[in-house]
N, CA and C atoms of all chains as a GROMACS GRO file, in nm:
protein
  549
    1UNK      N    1  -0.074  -1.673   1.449
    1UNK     CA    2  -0.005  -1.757   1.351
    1UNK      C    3  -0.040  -1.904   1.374
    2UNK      N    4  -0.048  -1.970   1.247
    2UNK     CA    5  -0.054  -2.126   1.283
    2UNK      C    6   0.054  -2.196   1.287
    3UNK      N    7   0.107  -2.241   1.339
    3UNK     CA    8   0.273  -2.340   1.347
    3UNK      C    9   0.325  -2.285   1.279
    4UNK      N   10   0.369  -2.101   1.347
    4UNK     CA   11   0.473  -2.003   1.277
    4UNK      C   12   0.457  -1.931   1.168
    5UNK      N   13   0.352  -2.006   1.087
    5UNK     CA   14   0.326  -1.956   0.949
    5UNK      C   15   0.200  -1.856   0.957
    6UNK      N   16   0.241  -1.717   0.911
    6UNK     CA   17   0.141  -1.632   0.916
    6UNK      C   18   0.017  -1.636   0.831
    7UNK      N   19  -0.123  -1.602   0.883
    7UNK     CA   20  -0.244  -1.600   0.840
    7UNK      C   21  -0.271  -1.508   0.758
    8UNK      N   22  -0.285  -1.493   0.661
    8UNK     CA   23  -0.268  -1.323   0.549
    8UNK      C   24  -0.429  -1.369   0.475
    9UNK      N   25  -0.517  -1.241   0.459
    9UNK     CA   26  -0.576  -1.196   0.388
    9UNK      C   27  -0.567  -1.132   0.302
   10UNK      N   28  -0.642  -1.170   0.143
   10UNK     CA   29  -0.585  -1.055   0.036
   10UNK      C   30  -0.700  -1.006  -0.026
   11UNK      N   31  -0.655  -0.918  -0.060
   11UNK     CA   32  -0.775  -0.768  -0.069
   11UNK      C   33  -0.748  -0.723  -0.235
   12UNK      N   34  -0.801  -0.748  -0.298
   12UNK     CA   35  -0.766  -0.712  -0.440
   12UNK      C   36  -0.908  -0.739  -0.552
   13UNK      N   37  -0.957  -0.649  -0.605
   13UNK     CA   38  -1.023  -0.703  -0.723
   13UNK      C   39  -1.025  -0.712  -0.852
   14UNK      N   40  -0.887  -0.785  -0.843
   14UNK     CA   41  -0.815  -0.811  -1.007
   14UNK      C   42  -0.787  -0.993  -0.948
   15UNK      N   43  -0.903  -1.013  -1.023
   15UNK     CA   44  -0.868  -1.204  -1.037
   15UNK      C   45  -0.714  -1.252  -1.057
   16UNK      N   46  -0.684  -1.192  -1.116
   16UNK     CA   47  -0.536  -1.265  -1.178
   16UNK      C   48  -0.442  -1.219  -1.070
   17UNK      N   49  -0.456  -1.111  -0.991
   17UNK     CA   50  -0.332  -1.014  -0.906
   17UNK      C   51  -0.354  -1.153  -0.774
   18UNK      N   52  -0.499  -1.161  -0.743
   18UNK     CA   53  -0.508  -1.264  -0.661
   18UNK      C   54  -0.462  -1.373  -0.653
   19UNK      N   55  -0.509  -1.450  -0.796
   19UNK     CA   56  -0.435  -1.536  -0.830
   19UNK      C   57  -0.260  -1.557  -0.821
   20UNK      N   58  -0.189  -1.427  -0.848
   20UNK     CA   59  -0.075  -1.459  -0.844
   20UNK      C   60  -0.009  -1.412  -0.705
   21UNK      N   61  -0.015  -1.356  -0.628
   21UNK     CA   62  -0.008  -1.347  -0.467
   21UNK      C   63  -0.055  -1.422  -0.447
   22UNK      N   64  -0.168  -1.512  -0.429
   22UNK     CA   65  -0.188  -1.675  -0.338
   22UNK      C   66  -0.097  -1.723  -0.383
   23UNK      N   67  -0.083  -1.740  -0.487
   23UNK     CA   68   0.060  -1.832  -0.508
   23UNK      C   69   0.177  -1.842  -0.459
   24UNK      N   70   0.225  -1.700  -0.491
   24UNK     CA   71   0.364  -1.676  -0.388
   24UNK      C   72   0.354  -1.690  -0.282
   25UNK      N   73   0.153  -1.628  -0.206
   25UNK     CA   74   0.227  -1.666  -0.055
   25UNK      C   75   0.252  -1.803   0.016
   26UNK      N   76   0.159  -1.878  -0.131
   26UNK     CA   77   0.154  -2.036  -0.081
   26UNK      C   78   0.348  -2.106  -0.103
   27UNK      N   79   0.391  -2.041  -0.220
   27UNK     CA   80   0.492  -2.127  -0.230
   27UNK      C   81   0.591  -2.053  -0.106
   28UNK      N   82   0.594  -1.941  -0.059
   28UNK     CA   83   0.648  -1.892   0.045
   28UNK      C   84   0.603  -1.992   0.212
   29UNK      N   85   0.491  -2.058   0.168
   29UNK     CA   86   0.472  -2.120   0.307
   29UNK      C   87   0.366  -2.080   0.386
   30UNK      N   88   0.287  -1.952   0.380
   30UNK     CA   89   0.227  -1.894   0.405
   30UNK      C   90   0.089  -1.917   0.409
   31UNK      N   91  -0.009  -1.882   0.490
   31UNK     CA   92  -0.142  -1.948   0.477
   31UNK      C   93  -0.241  -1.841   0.453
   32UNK      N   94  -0.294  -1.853   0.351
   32UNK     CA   95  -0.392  -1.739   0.278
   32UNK      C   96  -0.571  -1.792   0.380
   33UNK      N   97  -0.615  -1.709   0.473
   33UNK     CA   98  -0.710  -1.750   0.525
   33UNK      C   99  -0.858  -1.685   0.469
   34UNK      N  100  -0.842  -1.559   0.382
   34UNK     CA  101  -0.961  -1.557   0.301
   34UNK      C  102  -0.919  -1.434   0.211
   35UNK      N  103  -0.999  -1.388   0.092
   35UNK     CA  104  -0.994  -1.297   0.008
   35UNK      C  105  -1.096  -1.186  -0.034
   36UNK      N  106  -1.063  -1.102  -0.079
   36UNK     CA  107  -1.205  -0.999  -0.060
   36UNK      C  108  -1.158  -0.960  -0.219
   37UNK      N  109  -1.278  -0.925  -0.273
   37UNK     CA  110  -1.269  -0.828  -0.413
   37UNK      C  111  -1.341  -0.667  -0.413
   38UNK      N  112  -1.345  -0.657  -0.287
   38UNK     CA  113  -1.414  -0.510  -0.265
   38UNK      C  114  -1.360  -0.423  -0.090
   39UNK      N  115  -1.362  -0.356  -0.133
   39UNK     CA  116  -1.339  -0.289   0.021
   39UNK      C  117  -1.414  -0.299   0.146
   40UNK      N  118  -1.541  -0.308   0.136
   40UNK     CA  119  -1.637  -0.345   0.242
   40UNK      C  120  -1.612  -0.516   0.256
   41UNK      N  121  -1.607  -0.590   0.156
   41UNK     CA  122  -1.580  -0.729   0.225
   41UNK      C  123  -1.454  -0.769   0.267
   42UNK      N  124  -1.380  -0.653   0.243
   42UNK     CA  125  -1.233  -0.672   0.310
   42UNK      C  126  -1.245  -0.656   0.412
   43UNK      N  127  -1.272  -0.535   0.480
   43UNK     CA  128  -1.314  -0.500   0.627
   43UNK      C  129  -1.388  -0.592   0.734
   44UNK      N  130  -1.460  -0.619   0.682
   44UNK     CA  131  -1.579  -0.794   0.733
   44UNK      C  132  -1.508  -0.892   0.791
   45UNK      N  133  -1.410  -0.899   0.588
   45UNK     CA  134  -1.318  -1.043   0.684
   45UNK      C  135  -1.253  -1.015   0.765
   46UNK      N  136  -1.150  -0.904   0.766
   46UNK     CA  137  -1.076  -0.870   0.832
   46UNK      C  138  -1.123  -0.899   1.045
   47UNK      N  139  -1.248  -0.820   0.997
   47UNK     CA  140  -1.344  -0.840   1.146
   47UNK      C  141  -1.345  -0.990   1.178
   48UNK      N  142  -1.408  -1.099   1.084
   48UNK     CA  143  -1.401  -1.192   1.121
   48UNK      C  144  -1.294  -1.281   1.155
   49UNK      N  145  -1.193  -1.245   1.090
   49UNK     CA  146  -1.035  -1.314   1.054
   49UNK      C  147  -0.962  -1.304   1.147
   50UNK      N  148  -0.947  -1.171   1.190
   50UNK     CA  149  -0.810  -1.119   1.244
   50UNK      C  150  -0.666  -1.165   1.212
   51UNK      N  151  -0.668  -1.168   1.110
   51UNK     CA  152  -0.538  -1.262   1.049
   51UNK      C  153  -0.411  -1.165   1.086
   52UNK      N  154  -0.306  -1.197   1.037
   52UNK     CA  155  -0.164  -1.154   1.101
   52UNK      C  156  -0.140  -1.071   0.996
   53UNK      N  157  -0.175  -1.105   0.886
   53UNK     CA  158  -0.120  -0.991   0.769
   53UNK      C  159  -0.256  -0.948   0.705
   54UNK      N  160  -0.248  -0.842   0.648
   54UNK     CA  161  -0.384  -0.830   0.516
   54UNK      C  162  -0.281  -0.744   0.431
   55UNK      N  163  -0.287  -0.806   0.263
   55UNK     CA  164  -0.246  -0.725   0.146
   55UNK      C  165  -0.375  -0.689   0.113
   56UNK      N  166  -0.353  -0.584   0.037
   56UNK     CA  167  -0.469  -0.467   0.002
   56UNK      C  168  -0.434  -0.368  -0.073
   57UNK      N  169  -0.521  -0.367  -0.176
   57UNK     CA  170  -0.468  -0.276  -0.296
   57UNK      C  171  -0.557  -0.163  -0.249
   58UNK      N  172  -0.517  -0.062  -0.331
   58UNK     CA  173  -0.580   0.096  -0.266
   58UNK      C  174  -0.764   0.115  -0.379
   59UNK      N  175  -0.705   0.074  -0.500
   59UNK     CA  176  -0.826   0.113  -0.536
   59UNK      C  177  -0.940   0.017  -0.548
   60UNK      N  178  -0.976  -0.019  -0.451
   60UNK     CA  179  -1.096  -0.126  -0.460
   60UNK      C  180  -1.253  -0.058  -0.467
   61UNK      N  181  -1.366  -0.121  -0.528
   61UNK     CA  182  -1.446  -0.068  -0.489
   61UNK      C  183  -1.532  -0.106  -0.367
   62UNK      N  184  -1.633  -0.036  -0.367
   62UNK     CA  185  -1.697   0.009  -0.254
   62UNK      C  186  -1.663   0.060  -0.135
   63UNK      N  187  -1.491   0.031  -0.122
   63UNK     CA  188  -1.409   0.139  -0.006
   63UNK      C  189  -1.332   0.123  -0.040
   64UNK      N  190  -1.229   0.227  -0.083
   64UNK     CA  191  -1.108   0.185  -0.124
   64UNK      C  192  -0.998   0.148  -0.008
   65UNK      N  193  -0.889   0.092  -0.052
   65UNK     CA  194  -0.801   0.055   0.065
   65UNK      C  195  -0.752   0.155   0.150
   66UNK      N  196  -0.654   0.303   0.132
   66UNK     CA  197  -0.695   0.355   0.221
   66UNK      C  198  -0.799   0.407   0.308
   67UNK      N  199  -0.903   0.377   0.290
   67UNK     CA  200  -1.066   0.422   0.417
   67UNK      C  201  -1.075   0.269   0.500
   68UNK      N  202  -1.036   0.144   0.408
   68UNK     CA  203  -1.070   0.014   0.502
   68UNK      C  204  -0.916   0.065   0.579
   69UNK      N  205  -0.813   0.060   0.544
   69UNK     CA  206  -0.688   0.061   0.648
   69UNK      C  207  -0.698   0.124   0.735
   70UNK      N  208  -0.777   0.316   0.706
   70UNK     CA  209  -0.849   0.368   0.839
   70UNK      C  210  -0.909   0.343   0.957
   71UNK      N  211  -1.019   0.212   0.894
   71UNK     CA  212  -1.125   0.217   0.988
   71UNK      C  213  -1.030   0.065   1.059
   72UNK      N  214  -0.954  -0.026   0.992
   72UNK     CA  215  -0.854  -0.122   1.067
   72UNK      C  216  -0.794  -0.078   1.198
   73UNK      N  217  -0.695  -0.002   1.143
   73UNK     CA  218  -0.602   0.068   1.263
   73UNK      C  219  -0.693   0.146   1.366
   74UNK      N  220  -0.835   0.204   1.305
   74UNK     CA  221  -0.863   0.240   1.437
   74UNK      C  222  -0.932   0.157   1.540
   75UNK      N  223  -0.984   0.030   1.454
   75UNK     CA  224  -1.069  -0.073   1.539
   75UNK      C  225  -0.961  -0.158   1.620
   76UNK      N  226  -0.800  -0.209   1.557
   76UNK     CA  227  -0.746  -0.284   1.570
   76UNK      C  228  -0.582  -0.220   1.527
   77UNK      N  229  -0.537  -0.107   1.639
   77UNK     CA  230  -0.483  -0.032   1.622
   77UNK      C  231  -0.290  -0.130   1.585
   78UNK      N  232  -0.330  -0.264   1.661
   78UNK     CA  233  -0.203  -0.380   1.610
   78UNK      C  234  -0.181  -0.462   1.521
   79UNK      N  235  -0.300  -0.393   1.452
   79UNK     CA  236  -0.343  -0.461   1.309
   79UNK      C  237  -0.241  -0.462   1.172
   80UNK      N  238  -0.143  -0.594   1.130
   80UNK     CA  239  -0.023  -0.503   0.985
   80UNK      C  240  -0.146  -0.536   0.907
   81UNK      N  241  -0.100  -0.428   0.832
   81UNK     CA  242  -0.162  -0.366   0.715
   81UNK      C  243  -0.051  -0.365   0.587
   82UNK      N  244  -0.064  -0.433   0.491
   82UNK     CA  245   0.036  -0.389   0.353
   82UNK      C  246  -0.020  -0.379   0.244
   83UNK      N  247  -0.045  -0.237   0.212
   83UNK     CA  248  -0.078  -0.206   0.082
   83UNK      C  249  -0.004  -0.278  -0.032
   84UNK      N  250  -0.085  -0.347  -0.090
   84UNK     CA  251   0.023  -0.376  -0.272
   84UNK      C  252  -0.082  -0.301  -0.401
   85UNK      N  253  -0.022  -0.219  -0.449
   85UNK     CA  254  -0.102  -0.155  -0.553
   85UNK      C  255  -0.031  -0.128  -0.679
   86UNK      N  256  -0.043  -0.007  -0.734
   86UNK     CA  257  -0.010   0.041  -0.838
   86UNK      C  258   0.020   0.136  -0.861
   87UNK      N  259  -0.076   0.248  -0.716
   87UNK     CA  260  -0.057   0.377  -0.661
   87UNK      C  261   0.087   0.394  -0.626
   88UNK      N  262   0.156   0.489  -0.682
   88UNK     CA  263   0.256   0.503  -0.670
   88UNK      C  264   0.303   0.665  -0.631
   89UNK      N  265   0.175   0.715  -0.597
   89UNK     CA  266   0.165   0.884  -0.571
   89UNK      C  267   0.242   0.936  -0.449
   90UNK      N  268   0.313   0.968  -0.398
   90UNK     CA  269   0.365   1.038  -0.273
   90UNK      C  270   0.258   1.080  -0.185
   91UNK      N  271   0.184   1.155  -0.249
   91UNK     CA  272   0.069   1.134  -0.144
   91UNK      C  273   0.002   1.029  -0.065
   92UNK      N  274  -0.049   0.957  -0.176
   92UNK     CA  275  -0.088   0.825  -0.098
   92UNK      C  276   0.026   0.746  -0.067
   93UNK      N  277   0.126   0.732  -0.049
   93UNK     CA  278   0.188   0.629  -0.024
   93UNK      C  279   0.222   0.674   0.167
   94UNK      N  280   0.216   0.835   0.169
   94UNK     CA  281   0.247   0.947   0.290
   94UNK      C  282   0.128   0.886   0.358
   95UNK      N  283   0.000   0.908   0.247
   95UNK     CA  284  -0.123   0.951   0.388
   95UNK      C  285  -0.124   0.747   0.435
   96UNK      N  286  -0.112   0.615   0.380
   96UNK     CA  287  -0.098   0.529   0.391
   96UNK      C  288  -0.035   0.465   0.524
   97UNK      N  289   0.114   0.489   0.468
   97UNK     CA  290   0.195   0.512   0.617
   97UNK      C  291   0.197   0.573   0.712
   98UNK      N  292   0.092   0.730   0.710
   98UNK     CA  293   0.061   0.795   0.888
   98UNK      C  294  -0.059   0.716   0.898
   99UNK      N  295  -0.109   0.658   0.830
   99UNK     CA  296  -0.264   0.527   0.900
   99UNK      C  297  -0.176   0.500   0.953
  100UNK      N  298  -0.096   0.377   0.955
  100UNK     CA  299  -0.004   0.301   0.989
  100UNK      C  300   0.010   0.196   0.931
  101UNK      N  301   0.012   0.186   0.778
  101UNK     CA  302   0.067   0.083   0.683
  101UNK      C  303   0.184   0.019   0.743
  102UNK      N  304   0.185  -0.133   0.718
  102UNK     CA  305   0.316  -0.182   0.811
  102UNK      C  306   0.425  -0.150   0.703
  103UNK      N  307   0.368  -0.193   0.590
  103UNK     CA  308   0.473  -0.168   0.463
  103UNK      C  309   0.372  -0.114   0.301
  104UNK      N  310   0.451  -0.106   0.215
  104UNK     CA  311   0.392  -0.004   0.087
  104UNK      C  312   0.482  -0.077  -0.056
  105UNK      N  313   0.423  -0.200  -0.093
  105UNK     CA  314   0.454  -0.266  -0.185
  105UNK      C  315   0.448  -0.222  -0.326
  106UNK      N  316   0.452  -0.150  -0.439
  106UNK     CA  317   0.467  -0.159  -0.559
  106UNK      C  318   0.467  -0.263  -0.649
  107UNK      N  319   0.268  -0.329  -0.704
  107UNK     CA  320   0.287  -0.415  -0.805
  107UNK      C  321   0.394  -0.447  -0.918
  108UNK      N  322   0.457  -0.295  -0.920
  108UNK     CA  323   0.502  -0.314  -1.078
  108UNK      C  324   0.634  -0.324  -1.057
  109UNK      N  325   0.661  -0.392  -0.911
  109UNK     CA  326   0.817  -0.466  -0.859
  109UNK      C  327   0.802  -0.574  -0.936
  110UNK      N  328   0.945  -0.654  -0.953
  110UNK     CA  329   0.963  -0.757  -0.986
  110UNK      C  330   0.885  -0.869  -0.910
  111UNK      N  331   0.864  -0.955  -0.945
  111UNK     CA  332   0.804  -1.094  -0.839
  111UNK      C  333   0.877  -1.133  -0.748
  112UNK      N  334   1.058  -1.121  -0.751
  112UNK     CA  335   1.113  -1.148  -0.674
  112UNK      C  336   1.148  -1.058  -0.562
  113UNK      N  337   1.125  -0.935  -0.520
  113UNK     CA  338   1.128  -0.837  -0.522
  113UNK      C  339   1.024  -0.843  -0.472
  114UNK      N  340   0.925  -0.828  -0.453
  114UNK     CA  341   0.748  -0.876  -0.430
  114UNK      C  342   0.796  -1.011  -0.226
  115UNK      N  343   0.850  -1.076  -0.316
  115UNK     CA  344   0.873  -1.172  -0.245
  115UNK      C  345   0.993  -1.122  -0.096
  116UNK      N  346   1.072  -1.075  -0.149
  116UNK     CA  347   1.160  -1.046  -0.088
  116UNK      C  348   1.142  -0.914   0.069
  117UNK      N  349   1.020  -0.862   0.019
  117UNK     CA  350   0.964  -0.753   0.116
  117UNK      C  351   0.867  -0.824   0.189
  118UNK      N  352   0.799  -0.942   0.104
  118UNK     CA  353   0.715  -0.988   0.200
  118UNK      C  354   0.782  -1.073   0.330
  119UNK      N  355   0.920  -1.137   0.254
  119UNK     CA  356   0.992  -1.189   0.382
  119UNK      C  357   1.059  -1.116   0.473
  120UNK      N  358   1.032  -1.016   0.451
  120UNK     CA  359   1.144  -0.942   0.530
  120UNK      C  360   1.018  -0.875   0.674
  121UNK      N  361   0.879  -0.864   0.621
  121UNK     CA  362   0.762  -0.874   0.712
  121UNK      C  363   0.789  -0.949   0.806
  122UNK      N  364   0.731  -1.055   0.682
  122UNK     CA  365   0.707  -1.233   0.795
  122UNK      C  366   0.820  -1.214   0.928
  123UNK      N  367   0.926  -1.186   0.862
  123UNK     CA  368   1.057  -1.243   0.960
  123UNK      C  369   1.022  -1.125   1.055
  124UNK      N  370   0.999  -0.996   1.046
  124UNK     CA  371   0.939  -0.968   1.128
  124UNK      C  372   0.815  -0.957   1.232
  125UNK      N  373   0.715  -1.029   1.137
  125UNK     CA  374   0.629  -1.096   1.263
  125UNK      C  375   0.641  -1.210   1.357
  126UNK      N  376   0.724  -1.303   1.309
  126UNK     CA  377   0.780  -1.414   1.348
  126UNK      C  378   0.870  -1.352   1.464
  127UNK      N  379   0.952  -1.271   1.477
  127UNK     CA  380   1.042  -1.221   1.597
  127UNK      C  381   0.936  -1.193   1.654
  128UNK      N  382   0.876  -1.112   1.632
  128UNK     CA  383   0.766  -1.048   1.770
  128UNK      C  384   0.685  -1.164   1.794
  129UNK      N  385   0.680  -1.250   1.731
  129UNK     CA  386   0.562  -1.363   1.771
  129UNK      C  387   0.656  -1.431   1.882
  130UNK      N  388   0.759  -1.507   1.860
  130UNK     CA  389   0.856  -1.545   1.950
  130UNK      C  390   0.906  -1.507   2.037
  131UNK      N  391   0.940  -1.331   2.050
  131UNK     CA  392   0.952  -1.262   2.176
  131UNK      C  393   0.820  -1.221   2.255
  132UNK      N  394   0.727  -1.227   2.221
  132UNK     CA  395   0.590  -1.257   2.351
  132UNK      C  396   0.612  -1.353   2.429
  133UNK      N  397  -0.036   3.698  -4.032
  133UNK     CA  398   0.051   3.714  -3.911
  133UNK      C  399   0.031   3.683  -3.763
  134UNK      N  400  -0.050   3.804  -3.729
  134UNK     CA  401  -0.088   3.842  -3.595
  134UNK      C  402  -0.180   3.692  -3.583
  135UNK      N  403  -0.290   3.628  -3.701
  135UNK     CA  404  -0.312   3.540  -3.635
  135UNK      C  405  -0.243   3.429  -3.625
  136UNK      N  406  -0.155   3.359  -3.675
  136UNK     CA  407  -0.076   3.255  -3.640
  136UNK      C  408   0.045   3.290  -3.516
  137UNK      N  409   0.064   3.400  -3.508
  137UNK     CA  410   0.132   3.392  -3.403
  137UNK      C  411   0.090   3.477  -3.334
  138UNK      N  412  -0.025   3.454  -3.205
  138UNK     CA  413  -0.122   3.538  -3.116
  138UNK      C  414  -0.025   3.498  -2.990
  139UNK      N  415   0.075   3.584  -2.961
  139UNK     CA  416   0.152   3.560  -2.863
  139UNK      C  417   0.072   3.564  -2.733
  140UNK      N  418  -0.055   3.684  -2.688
  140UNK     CA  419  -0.109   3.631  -2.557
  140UNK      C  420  -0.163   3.482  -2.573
  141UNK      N  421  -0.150   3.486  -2.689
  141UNK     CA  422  -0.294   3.312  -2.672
  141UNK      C  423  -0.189   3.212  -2.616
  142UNK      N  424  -0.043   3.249  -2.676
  142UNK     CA  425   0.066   3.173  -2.670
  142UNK      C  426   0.101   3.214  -2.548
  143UNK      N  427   0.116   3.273  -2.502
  143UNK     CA  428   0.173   3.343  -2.303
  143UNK      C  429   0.053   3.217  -2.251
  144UNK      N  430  -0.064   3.209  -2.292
  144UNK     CA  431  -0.174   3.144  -2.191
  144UNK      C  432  -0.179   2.987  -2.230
  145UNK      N  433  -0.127   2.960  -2.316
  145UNK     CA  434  -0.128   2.840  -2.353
  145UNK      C  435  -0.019   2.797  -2.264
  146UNK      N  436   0.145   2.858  -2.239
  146UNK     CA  437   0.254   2.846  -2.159
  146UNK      C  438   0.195   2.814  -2.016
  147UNK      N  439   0.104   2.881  -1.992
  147UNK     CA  440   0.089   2.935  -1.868
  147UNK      C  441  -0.002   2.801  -1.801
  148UNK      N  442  -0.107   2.781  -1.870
  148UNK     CA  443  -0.211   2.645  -1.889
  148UNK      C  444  -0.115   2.515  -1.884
  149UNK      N  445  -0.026   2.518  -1.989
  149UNK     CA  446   0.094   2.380  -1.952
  149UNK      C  447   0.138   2.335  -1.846
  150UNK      N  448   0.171   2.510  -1.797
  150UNK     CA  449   0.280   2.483  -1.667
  150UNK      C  450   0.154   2.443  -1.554
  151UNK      N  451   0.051   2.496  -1.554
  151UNK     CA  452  -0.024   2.440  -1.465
  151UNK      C  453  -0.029   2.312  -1.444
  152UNK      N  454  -0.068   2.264  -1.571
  152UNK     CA  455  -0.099   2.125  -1.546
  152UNK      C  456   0.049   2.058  -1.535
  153UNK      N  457   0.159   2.073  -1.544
  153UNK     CA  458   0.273   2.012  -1.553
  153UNK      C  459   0.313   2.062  -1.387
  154UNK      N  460   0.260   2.172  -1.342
  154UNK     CA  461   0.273   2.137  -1.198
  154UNK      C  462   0.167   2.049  -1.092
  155UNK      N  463   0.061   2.009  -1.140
  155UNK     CA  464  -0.048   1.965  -1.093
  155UNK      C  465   0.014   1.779  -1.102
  156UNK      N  466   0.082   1.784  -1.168
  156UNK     CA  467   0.106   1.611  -1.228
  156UNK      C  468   0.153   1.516  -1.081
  157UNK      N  469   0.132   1.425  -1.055
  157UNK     CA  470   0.140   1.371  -0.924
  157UNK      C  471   0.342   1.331  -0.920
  158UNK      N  472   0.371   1.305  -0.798
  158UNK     CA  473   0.504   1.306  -0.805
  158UNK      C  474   0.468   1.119  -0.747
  159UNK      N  475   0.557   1.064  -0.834
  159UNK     CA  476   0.578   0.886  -0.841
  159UNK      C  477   0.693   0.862  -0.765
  160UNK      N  478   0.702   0.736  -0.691
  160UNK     CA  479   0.791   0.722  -0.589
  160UNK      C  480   0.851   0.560  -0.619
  161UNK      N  481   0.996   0.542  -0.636
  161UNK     CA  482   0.994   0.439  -0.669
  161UNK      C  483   0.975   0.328  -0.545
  162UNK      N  484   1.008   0.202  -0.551
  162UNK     CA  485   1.003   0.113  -0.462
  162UNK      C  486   1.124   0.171  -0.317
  163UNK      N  487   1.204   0.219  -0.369
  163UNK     CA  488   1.368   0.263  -0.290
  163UNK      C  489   1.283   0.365  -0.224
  164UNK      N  490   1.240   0.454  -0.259
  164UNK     CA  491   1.170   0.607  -0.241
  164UNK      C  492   1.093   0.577  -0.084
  165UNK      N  493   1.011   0.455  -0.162
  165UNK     CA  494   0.896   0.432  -0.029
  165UNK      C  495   0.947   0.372   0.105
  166UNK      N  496   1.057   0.288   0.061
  166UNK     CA  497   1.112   0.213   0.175
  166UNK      C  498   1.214   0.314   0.260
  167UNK      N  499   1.274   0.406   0.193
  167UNK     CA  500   1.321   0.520   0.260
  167UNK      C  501   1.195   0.571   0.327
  168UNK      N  502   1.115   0.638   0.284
  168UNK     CA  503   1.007   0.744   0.358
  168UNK      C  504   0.946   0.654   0.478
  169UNK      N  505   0.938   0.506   0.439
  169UNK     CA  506   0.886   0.429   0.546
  169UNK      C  507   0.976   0.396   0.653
  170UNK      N  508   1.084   0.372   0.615
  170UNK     CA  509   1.221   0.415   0.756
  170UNK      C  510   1.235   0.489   0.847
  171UNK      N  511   1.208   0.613   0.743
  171UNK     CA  512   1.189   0.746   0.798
  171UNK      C  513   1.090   0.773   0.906
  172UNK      N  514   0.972   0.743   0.874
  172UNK     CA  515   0.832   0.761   0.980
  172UNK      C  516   0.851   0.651   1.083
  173UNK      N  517   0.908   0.542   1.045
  173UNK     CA  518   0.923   0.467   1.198
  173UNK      C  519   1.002   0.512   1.258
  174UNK      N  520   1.113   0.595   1.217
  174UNK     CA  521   1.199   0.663   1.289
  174UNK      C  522   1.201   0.805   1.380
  175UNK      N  523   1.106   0.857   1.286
  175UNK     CA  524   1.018   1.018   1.347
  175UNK      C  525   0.964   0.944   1.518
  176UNK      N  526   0.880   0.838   1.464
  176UNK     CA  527   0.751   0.770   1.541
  176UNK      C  528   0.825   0.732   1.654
  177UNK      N  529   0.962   0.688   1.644
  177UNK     CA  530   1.027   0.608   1.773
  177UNK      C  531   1.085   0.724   1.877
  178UNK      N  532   1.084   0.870   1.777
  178UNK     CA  533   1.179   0.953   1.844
  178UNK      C  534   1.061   1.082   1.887
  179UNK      N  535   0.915   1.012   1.893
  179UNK     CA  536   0.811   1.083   1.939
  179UNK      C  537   0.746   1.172   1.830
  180UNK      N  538   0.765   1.175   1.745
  180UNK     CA  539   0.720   1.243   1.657
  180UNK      C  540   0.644   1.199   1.561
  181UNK      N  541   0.528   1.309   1.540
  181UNK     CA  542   0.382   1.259   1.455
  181UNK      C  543   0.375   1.256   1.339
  182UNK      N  544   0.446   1.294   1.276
  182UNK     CA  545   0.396   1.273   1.062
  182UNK      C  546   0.578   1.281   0.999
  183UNK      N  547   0.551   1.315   0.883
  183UNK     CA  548   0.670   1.291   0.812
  183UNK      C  549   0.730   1.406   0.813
   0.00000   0.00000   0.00000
């Protein structure tokens, strides 16, 4: 974290979805340290980044988000991971969370609502950051 | 007659529906997921591997 405020990467290749998550996480306080529009350059940054959070939608191309969250948790098994998608299948939302998704967001939540799960993260990375 | 109302065609047409009306994915709302995700940290804390 930089002075408390978590480092989040976002993983999405819908311009506008991007667009509107940087926003929130900016007006939330939050520091967006890079963005991917494909699954393989998610993974990269991720390698290069190591940021504290990564949002990540499931259907990206060239890997979709569950296979990059795979190969995350197994490289970087303390790695949060939060899917935000659209996928709303029981299946995937199951096979997501035994990767070890930290959390399983639903685009088609309200914005506030959106917001409200992401704080409820933060505040939990922020405790564990402070109890180290 | 018999052709407008071909009851096997109609048994298989029933039958074809229900397939696909069981094949249809099951949707989970936002509440749904945050339960199931409770849940697995809770399996996970009490040693246990999947849902």
């Amino acid at each position: 974290m930089t002075e408390g405020k978590p480092r989040i990467i976002l993983a999405d290749d819908e311009i506008h979805i991007r667009y509107l998550v940087r926003n929130i996480i900016r007006v939330e306080g939050y520091l967006v340290v890079g963005e991917a529009n494909n699954g393989e350059d998610a993974l990269a940054l991720y390698r290069q980044q190591q940021p504290d959070l990564i949002l990540m939608d499931i259907n990206l191309p060239l890997k979709t988000g569950d296979a990059v969250l795979a190969d995350i948790m197994r490289e970087f098994p303390q790695a949060k991971v939060v899917m935000l998608t659209m996928v709303a299948d029981i299946d995937m939302v199951r096979r997501c969370l035994e990767l070890g998704a930290t959390d399983y967001i639903l685009k088609s939540n309200p914005i506030e609502e959106i917001k409200r799960i992401l704080r409820r993260i933060v505040a939990t990375l922020q405790a564990k950051e402070s109890g180290s | 007659m018999n052709e407008r109302y071909d009851v096997r065609q109609m048994l298989l047409e029933i039958k074809n529906d229900e397939k696909v009306y069981r094949s249809k994915p099951v949707l989970l709302t936002q509440k749904e997921i945050d339960a199931m995700r409770e849940k697995l940290c809770q399996v996970k804390k009490e040693g246990g591997a999947t849902l």
